[in-house]
C-alpha positions as a Markdown table, in Angstrom:
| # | Residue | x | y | z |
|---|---|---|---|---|
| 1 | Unk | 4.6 | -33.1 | -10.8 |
| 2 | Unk | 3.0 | -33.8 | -14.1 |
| 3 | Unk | 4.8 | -31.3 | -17.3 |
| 4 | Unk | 2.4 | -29.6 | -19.4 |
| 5 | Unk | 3.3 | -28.8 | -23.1 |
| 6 | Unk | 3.6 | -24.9 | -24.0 |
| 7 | Unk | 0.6 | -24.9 | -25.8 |
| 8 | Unk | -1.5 | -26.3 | -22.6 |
| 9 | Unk | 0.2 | -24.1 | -19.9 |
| 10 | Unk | -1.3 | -21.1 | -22.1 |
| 11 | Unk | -4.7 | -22.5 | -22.4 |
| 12 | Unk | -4.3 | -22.9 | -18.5 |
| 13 | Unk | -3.4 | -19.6 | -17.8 |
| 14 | Unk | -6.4 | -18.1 | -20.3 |
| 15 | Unk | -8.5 | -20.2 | -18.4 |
| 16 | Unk | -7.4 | -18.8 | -14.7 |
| 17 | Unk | -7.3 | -14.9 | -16.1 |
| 18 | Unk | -10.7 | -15.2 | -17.5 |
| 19 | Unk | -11.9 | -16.2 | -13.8 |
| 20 | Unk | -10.3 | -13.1 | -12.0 |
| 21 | Unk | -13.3 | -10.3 | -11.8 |
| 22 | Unk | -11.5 | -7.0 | -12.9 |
| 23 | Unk | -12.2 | -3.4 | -11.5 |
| 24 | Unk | -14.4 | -1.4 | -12.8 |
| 25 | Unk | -12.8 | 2.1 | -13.7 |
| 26 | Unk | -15.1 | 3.6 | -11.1 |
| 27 | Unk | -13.6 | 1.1 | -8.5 |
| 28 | Unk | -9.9 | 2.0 | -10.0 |
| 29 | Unk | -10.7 | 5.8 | -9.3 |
| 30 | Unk | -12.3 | 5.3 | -5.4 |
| 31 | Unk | -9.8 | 3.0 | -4.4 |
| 32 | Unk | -6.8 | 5.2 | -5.8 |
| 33 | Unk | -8.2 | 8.7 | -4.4 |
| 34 | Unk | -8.6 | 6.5 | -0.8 |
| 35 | Unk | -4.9 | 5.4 | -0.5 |
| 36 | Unk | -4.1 | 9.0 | -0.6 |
| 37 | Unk | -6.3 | 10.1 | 2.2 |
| 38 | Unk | -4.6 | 7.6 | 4.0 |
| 39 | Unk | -1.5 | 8.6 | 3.0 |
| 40 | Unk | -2.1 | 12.0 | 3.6 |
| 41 | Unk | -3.3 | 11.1 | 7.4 |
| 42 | Unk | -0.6 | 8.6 | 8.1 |
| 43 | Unk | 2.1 | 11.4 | 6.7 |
| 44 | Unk | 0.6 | 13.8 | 8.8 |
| 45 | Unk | 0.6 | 11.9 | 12.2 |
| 46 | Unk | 3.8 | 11.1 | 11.7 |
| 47 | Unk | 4.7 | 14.7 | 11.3 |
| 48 | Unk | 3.1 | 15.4 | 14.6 |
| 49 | Unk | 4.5 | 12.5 | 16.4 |
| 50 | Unk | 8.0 | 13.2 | 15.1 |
| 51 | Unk | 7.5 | 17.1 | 16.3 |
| 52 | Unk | 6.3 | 16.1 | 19.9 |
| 53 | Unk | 9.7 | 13.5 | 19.6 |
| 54 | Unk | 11.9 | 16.2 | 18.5 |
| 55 | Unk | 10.5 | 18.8 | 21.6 |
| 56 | Unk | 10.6 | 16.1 | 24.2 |
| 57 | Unk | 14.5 | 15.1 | 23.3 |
| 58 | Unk | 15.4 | 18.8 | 23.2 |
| 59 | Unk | 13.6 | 19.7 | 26.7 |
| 60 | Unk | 15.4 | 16.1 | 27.7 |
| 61 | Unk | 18.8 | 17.3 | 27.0 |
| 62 | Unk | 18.6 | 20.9 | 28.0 |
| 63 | Unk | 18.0 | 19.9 | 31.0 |
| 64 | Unk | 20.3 | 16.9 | 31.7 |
| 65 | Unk | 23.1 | 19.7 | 30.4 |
């Protein structure tokens, strides 16, 4: 593998950032407020299906005792 000097590695990295397409603000904003609606949904399942969990064991074991 071939070393580059300081001086080109920076110009290489300069060169690679200027490729990368940045979000727009609007983008930022949509994609933030949709990871937590998912969030919120996923959080909320798993509420439900550690409830359901909870009342099963405890049904489980009052009977077995």
């Amino acid at each position: 593998m071939a070393r580059t000097n300081p001086f080109q590695f920076v110009q290489q990295v300069r060169a690679e950032v200027a490729k990368v397409v940045w979000p727009t603000r609007r983008e930022t904003g949509i994609t933030t407020v949709m990871v937590m609606i998912m969030a919120t949904i996923f959080a909320a399942f798993f509420f439900v299906v550690d409830i359901l969990i909870r009342f099963s064991l405890e049904t489980i074991l009052r009977f077995a005792s």
